[in-house]
N, CA, C and O atoms as CSV, one atom per row, in Angstrom:
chain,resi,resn,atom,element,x,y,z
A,1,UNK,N,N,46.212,27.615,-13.682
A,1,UNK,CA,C,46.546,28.149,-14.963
A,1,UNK,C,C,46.426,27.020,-15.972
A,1,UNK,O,O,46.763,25.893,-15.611
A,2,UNK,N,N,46.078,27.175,-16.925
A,2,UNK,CA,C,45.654,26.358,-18.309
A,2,UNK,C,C,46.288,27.026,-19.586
A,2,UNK,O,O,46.022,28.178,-19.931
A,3,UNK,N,N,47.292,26.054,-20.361
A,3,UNK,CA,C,48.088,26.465,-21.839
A,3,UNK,C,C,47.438,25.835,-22.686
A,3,UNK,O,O,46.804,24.856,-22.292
A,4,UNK,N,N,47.395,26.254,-24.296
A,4,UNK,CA,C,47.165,25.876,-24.997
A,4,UNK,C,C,47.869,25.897,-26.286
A,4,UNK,O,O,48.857,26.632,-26.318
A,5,UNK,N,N,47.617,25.343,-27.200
A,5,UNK,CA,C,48.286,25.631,-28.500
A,5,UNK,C,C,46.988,26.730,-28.710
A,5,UNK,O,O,45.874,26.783,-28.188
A,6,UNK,N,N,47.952,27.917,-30.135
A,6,UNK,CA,C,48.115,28.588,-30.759
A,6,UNK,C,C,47.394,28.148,-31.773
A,6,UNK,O,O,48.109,27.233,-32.182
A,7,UNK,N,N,45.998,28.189,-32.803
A,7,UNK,CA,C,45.877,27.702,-34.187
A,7,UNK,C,C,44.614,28.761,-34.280
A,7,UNK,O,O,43.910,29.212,-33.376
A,8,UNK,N,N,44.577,29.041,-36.011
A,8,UNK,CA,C,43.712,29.254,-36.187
A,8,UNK,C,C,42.058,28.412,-36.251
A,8,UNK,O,O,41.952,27.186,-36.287
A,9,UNK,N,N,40.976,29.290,-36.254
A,9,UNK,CA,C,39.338,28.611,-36.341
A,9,UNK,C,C,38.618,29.682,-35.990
A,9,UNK,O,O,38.702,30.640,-35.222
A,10,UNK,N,N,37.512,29.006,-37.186
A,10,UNK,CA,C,36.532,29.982,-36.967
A,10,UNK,C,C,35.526,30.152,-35.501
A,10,UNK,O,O,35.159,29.285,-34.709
A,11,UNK,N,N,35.356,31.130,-35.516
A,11,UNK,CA,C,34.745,31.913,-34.272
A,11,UNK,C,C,33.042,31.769,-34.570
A,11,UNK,O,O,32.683,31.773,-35.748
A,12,UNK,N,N,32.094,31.652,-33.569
A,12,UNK,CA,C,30.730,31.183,-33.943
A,12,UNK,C,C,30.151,31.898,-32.974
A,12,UNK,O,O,28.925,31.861,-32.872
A,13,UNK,N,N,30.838,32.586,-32.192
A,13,UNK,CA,C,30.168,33.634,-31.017
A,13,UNK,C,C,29.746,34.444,-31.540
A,13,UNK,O,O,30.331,35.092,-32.408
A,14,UNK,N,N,28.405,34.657,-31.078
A,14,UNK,CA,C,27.591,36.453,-31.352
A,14,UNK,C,C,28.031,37.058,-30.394
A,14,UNK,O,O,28.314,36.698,-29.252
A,15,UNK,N,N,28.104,38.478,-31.166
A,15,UNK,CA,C,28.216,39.195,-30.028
A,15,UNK,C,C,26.913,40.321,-30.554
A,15,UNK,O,O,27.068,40.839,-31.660
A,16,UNK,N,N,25.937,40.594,-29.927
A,16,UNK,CA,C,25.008,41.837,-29.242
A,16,UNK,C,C,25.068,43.464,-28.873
A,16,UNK,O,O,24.918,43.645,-27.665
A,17,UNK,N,N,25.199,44.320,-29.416
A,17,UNK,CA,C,25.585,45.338,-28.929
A,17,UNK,C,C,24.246,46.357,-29.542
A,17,UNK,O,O,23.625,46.064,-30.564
A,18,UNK,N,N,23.954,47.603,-28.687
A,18,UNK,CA,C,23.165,48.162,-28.992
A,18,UNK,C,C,24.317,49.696,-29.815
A,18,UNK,O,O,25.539,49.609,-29.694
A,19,UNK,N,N,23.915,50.488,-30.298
A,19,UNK,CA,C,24.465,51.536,-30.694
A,19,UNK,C,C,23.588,52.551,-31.428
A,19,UNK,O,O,22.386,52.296,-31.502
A,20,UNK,N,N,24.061,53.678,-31.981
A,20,UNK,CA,C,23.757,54.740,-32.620
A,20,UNK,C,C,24.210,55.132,-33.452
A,20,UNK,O,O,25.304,55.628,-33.180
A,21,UNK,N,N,23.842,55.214,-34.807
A,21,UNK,CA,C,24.008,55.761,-35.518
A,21,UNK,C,C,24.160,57.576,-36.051
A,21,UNK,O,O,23.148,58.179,-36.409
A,22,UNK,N,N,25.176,58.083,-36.033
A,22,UNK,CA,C,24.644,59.735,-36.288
A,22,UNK,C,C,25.365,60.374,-37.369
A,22,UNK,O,O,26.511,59.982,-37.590
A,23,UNK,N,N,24.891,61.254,-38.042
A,23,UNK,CA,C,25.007,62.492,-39.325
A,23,UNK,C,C,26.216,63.072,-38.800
A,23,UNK,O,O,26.244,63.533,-37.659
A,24,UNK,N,N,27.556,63.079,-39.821
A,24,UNK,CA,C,28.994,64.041,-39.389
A,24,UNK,C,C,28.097,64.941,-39.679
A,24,UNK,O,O,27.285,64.617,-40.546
A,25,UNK,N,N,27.964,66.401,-39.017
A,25,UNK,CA,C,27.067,67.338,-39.046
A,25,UNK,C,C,28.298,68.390,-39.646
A,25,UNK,O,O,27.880,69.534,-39.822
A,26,UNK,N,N,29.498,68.213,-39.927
A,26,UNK,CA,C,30.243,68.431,-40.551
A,26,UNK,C,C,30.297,68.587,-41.899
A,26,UNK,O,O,30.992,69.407,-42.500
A,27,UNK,N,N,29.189,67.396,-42.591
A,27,UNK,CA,C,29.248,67.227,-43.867
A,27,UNK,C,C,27.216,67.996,-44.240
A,27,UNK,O,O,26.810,68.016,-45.402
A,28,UNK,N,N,26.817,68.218,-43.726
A,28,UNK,CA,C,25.261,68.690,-43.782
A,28,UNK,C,C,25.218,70.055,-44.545
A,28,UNK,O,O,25.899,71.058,-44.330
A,29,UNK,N,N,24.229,69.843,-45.508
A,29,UNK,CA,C,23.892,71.232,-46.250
A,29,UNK,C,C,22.417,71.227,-46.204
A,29,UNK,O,O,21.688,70.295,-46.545
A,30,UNK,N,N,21.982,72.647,-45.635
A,30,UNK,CA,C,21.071,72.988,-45.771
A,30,UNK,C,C,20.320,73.947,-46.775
A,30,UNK,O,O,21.031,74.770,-47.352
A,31,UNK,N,N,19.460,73.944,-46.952
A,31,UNK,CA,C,18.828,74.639,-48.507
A,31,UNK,C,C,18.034,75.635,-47.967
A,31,UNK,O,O,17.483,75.490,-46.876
A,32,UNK,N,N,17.933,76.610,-48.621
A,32,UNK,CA,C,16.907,77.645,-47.825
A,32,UNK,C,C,16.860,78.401,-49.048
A,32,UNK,O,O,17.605,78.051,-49.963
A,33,UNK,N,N,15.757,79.818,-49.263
A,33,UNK,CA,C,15.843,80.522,-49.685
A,33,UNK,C,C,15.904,81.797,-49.154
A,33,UNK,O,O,15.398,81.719,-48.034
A,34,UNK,N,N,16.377,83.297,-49.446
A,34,UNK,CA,C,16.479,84.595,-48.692
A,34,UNK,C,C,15.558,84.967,-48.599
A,34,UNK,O,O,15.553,85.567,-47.524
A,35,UNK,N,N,14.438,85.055,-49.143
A,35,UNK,CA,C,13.272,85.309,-49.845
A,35,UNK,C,C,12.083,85.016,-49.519
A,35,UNK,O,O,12.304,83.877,-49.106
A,36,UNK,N,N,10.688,85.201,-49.347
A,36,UNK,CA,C,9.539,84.542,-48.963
A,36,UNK,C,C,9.005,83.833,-50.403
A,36,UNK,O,O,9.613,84.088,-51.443
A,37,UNK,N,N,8.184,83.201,-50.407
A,37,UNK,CA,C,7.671,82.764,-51.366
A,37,UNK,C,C,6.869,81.100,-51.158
A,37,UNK,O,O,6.791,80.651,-50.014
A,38,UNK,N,N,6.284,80.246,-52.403
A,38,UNK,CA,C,5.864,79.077,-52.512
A,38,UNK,C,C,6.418,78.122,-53.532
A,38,UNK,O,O,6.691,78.142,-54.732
A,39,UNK,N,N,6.464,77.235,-52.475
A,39,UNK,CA,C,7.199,76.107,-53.288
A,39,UNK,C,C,5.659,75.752,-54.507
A,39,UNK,O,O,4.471,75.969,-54.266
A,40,UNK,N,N,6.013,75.413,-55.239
A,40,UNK,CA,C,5.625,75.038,-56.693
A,40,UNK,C,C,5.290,73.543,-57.134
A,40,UNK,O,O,4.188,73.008,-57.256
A,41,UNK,N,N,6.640,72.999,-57.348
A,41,UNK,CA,C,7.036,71.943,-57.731
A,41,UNK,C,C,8.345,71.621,-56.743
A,41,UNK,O,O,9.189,72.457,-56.421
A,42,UNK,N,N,8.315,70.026,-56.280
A,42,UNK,CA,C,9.208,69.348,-55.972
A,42,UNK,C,C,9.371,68.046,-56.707
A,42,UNK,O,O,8.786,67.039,-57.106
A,43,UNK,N,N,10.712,68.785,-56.629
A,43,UNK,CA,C,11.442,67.188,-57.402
A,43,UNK,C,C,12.045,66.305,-56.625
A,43,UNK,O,O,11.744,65.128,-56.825
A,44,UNK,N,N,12.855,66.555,-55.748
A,44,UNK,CA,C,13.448,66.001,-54.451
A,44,UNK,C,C,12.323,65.573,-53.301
A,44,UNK,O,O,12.215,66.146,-52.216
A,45,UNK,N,N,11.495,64.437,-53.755
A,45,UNK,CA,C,10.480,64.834,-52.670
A,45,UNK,C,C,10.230,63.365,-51.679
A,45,UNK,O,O,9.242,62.873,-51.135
A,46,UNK,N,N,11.407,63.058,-51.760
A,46,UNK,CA,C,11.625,61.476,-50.500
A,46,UNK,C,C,13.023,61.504,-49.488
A,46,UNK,O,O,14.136,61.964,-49.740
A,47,UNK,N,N,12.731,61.116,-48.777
A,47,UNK,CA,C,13.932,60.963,-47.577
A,47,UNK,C,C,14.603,59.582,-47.903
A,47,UNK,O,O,14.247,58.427,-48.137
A,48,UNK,N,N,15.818,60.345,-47.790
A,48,UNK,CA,C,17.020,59.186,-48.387
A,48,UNK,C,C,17.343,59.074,-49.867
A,48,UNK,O,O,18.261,58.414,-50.354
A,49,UNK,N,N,16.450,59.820,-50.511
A,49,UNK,CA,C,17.101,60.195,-51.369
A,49,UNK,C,C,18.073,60.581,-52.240
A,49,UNK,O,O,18.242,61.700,-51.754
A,50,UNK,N,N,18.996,60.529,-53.322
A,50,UNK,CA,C,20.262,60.602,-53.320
A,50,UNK,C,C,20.267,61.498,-54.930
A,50,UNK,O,O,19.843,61.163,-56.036
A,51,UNK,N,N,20.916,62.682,-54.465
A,51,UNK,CA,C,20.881,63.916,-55.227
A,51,UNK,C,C,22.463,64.321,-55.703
A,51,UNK,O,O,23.449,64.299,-54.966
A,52,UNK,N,N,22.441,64.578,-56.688
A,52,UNK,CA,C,23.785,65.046,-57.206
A,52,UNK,C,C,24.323,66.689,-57.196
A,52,UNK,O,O,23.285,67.342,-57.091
A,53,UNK,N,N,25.294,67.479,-57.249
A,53,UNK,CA,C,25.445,68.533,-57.192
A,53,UNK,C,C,24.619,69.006,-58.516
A,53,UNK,O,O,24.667,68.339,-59.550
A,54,UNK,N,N,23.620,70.579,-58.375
A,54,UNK,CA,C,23.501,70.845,-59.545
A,54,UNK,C,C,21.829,69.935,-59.902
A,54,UNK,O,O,21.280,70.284,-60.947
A,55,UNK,N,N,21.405,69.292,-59.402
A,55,UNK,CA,C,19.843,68.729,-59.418
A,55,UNK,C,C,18.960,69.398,-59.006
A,55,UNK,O,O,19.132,69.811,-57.859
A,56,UNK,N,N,17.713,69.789,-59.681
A,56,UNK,CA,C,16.669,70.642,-59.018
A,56,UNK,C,C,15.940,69.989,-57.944
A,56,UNK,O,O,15.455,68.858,-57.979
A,57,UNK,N,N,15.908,71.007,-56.775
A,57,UNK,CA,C,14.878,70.330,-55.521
A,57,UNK,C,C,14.016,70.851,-55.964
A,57,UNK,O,O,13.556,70.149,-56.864
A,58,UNK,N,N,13.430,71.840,-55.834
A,58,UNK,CA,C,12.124,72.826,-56.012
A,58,UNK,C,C,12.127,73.573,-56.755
A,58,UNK,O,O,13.241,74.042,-56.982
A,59,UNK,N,N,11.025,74.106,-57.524
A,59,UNK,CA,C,10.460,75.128,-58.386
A,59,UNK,C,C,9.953,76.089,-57.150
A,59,UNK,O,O,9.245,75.665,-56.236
A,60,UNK,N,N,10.565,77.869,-57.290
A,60,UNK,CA,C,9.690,78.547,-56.116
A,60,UNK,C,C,9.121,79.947,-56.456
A,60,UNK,O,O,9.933,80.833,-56.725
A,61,UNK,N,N,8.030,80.175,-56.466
A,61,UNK,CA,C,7.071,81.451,-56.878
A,61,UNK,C,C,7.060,82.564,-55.234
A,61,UNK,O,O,6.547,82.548,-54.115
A,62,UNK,N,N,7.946,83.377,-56.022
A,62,UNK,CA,C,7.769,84.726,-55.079
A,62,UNK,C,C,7.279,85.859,-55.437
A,62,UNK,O,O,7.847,86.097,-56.503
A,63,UNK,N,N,6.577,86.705,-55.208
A,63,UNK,CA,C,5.825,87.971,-55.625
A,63,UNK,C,C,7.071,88.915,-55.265
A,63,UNK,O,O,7.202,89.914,-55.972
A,64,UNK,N,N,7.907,88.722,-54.339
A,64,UNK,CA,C,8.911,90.351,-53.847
A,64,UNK,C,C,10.312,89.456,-55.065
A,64,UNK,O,O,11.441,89.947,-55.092
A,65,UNK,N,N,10.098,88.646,-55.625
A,65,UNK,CA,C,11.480,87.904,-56.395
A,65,UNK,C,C,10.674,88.782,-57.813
A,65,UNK,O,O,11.325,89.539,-58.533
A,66,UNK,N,N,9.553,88.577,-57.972
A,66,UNK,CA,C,9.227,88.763,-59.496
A,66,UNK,C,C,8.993,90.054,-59.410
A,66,UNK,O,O,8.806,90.495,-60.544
A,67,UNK,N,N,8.901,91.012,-58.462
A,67,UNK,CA,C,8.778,92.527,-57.941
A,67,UNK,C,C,9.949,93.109,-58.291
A,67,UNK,O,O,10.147,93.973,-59.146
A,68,UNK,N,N,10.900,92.434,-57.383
A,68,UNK,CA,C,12.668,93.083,-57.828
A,68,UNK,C,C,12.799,92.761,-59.275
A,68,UNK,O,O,13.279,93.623,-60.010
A,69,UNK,N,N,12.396,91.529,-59.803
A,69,UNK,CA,C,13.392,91.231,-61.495
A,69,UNK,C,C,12.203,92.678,-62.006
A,69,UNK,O,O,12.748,93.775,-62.127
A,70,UNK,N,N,11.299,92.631,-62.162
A,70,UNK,CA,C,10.673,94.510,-62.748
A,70,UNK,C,C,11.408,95.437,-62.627
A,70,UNK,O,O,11.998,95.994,-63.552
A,71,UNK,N,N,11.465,95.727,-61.427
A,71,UNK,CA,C,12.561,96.649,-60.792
A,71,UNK,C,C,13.537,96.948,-61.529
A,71,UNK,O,O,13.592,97.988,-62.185
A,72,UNK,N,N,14.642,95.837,-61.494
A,72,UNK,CA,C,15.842,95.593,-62.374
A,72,UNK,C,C,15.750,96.095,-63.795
A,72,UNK,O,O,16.259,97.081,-64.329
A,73,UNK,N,N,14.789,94.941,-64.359
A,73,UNK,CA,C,14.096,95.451,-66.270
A,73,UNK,C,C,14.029,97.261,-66.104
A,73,UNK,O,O,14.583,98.061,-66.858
A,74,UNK,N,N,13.460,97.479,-65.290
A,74,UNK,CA,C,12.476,99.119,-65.404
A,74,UNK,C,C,13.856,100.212,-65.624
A,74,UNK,O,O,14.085,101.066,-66.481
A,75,UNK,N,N,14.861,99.593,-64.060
A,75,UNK,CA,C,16.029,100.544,-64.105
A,75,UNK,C,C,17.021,100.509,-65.155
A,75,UNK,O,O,17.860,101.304,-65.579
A,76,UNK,N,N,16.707,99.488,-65.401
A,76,UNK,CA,C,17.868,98.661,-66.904
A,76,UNK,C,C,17.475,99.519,-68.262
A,76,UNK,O,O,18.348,100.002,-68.983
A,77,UNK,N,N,16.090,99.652,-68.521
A,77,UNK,CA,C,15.434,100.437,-69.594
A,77,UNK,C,C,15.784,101.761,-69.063
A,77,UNK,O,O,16.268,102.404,-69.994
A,78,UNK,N,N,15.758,102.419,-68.042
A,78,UNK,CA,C,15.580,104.086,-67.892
A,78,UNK,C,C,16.997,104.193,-67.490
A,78,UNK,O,O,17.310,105.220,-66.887
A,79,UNK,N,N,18.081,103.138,-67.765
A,79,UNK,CA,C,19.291,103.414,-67.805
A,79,UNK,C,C,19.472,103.883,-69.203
A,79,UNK,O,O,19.598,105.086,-69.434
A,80,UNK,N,N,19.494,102.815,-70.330
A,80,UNK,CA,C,19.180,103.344,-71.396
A,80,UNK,C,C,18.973,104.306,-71.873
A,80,UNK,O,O,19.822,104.857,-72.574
A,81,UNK,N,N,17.637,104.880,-71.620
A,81,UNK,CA,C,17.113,105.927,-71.765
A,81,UNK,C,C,18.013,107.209,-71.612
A,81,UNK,O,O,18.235,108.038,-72.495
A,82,UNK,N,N,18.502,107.213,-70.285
A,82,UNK,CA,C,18.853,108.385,-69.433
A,82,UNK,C,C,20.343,108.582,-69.421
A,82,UNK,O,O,20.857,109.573,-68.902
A,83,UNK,N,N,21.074,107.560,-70.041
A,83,UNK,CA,C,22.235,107.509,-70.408
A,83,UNK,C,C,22.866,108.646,-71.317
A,83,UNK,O,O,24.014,109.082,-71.231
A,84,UNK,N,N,21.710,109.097,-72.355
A,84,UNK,CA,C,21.997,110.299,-73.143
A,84,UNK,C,C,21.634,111.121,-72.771
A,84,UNK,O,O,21.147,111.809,-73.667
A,85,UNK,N,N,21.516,111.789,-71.309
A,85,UNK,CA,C,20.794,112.855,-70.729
A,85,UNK,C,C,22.371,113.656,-70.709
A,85,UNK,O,O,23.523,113.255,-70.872
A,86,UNK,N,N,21.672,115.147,-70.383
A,86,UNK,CA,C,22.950,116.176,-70.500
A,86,UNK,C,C,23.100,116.942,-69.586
A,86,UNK,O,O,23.855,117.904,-69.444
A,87,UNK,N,N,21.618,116.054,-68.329
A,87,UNK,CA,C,21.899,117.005,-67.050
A,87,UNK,C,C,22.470,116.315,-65.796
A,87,UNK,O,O,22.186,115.177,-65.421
A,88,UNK,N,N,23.153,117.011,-65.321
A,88,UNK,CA,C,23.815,116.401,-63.925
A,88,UNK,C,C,23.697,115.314,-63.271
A,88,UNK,O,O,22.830,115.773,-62.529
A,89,UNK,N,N,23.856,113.957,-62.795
A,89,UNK,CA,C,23.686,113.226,-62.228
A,89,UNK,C,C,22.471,112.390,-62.546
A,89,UNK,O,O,22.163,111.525,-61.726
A,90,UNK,N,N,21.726,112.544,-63.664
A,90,UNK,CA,C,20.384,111.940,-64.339
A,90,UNK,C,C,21.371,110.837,-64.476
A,90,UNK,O,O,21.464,110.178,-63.441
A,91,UNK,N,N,22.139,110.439,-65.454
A,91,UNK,CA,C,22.440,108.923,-65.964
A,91,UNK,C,C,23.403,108.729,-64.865
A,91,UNK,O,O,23.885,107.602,-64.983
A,92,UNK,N,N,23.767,109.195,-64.101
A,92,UNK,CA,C,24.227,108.117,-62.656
A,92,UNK,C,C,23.474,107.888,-61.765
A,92,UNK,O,O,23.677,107.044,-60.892
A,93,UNK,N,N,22.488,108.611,-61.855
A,93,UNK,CA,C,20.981,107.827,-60.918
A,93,UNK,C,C,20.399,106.444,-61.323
A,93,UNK,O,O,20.161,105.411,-60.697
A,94,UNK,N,N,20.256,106.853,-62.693
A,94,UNK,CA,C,19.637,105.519,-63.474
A,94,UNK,C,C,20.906,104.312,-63.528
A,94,UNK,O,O,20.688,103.131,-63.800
A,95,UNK,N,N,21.937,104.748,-63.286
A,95,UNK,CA,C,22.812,103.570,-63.258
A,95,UNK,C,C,22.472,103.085,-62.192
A,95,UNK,O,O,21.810,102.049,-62.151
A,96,UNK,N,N,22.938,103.872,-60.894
A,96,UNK,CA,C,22.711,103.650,-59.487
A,96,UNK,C,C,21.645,102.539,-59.008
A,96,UNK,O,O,21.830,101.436,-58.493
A,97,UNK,N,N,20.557,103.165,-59.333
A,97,UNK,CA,C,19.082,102.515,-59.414
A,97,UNK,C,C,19.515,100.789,-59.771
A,97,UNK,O,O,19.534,99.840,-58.987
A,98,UNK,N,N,19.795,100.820,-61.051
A,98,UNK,CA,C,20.489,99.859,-61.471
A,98,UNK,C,C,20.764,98.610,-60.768
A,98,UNK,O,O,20.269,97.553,-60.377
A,99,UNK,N,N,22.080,99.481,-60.837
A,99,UNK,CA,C,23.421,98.514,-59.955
A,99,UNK,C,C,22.597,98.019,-58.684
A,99,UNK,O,O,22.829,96.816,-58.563
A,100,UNK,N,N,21.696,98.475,-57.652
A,100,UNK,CA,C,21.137,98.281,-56.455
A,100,UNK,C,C,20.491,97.343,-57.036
A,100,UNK,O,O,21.273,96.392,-57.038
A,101,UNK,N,N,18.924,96.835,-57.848
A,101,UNK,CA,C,18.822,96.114,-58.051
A,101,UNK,C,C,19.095,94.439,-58.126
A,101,UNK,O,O,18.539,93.482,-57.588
A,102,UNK,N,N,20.354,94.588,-59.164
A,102,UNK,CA,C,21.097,93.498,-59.479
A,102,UNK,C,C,21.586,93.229,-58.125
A,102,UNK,O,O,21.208,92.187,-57.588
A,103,UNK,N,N,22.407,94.052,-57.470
A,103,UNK,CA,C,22.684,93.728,-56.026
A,103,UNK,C,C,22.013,93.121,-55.122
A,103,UNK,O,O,22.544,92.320,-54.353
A,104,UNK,N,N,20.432,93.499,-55.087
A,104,UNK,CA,C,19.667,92.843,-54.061
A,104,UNK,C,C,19.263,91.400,-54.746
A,104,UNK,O,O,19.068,90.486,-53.946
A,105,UNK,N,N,19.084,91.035,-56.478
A,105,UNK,CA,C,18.771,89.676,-56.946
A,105,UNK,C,C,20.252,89.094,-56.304
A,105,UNK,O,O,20.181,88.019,-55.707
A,106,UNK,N,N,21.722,89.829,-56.414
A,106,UNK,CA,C,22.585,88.978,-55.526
A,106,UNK,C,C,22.765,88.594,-54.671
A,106,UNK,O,O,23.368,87.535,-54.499
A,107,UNK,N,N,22.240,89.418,-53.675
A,107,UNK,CA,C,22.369,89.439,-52.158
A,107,UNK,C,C,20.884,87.751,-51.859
A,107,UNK,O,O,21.214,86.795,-51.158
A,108,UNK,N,N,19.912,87.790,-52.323
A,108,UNK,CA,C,19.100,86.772,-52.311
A,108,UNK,C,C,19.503,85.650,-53.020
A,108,UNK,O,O,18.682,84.779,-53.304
A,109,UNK,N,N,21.043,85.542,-53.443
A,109,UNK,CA,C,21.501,84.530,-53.818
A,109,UNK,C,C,21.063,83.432,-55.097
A,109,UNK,O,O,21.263,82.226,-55.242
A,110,UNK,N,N,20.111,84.857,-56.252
A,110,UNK,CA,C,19.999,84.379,-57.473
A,110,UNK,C,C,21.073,84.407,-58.174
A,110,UNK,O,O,21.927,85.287,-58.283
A,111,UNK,N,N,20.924,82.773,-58.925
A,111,UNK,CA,C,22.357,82.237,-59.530
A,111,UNK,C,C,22.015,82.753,-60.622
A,111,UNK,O,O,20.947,82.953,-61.199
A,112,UNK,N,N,23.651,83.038,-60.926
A,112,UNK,CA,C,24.146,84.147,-61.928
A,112,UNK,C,C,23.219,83.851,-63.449
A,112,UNK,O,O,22.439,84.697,-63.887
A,113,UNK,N,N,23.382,82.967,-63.901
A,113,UNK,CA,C,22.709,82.309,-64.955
A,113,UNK,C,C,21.472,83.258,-65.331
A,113,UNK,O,O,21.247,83.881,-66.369
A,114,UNK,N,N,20.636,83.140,-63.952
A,114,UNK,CA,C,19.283,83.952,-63.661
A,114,UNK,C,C,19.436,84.990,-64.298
A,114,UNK,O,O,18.846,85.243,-65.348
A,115,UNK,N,N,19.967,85.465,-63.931
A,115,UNK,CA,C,20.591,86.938,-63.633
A,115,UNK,C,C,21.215,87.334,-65.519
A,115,UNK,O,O,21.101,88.292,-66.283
A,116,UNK,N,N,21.543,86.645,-65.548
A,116,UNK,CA,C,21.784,86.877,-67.080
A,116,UNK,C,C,20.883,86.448,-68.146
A,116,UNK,O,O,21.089,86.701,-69.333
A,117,UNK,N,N,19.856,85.778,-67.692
A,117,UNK,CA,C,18.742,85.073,-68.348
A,117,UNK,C,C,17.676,86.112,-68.334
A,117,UNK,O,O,16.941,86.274,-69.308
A,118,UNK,N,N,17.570,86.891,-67.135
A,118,UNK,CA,C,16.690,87.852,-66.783
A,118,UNK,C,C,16.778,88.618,-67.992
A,118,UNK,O,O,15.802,88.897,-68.688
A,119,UNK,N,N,18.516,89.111,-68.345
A,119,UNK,CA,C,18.920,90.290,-69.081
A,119,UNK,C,C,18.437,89.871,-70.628
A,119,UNK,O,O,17.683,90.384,-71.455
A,120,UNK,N,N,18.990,89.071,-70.598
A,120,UNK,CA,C,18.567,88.593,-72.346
A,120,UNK,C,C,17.191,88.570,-73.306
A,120,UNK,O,O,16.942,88.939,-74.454
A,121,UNK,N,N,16.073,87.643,-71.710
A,121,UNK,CA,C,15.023,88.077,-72.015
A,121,UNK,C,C,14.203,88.747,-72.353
A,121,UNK,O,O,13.419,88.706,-73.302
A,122,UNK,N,N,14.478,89.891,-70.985
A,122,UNK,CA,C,13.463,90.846,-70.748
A,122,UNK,C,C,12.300,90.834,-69.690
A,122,UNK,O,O,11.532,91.673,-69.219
A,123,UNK,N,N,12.548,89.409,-69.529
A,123,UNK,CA,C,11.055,89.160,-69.073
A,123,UNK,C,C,11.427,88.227,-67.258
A,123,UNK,O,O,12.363,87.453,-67.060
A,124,UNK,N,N,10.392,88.639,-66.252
A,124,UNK,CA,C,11.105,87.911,-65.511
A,124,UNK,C,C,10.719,86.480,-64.948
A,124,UNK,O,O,9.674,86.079,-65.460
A,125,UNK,N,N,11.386,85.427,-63.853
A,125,UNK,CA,C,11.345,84.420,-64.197
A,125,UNK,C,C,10.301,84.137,-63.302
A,125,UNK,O,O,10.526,84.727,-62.245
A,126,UNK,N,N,9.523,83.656,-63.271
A,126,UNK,CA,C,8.051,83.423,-62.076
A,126,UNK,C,C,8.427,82.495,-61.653
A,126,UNK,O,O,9.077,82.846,-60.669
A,127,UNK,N,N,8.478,81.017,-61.771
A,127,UNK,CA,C,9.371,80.216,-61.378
A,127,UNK,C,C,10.305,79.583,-61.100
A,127,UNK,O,O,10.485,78.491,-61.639
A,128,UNK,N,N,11.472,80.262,-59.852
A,128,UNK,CA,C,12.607,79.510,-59.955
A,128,UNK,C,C,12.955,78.333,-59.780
A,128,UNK,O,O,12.245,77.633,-59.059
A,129,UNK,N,N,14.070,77.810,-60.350
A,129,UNK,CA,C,14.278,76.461,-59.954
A,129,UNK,C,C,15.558,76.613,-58.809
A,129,UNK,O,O,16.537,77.312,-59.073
A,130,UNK,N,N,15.442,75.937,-57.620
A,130,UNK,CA,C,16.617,76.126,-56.752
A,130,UNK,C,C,17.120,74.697,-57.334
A,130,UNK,O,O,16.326,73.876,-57.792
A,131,UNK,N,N,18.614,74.469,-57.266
A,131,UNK,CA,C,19.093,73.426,-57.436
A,131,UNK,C,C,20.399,73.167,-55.931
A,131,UNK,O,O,20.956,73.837,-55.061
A,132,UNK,N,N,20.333,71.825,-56.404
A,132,UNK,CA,C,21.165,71.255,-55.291
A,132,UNK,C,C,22.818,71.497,-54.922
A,132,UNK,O,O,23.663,70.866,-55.557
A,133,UNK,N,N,23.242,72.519,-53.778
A,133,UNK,CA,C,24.052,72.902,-53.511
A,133,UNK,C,C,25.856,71.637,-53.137
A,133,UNK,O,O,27.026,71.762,-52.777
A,134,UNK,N,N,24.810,70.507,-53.583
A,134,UNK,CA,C,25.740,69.413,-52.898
A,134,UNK,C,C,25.533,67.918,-53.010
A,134,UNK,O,O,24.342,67.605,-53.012
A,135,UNK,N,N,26.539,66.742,-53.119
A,135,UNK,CA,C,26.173,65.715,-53.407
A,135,UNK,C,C,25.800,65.134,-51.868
A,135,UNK,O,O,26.368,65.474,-50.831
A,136,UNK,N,N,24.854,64.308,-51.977
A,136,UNK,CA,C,24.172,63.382,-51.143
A,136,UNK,C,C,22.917,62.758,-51.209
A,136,UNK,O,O,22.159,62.416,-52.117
A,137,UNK,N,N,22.917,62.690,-49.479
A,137,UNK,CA,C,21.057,61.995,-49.398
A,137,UNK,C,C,20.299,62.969,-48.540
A,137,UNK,O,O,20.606,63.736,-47.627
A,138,UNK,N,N,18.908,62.567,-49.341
A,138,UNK,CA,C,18.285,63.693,-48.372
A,138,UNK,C,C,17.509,63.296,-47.087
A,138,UNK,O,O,16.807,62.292,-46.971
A,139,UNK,N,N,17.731,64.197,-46.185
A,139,UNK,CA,C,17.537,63.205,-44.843
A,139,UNK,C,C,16.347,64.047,-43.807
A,139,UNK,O,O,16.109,63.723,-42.643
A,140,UNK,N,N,15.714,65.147,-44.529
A,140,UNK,CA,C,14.955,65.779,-43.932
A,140,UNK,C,C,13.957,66.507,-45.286
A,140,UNK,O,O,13.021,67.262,-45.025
């Protein structure tokens, strides 16, 4: 057995270790759209990247996105229209019609904004912009 004093000093040993690095998959957001369509424009377009909530990744052109916002306009106008009708169930069809619409731009998870931008216009939007659901980096 061997004692020693107690003192502090600096240490000059390496030490070597191999390891891994990995993603809390806890904290991961993925981006998708409901919808078919083509990306356009990217703005987000490097790995590791570092994006703020609310930043546009992509611009995206869909034919069944710019199909439904018609849809919407068409039922929106022959709501109008049919609103002063005096026969049975005519202006709750055209509401109906309607309301389904807007429902399916919701259900595909066009942000509200859209959706009220659509209305104001008139006209619908050919290119959306998806924006970033979340702060980070982009890693794929």
């Amino acid at each position: 057995m061997q004692t020693g004093t107690v003192e502090y000093k600096q240490l000059n040993d390496e030490i070597r270790a191999t390891g891994t690095v990995d993603i809390n998959e806890r904290l991961l957001s993925y981006v998708q759209v409901r919808f078919p369509g083509y990306i356009r424009k990217v703005f987000a377009n490097a790995t590791y990247l570092y994006v703020r909530k609310g930043e546009p990744l992509f611009t995206i052109y869909s034919p069944d996105l710019v199909a439904t916002q018609q849809e919407y306009l068409l039922a929106r106008q022959n709501q109008k229209t049919m609103s002063a009708s005096t026969i049975d169930g005519v202006a709750d069809g055209a509401a109906t019609l309607s309301s389904a619409a807007e429902q399916r731009l919701q259900q595909w998870d066009i942000p509200e904004s859209e959706i009220e931008k659509l209305k104001e216009t008139g006209k619908p939007v050919t290119d959306l912009i998806i924006n970033s659901p979340v702060e980070g980096y982009i890693t794929e």
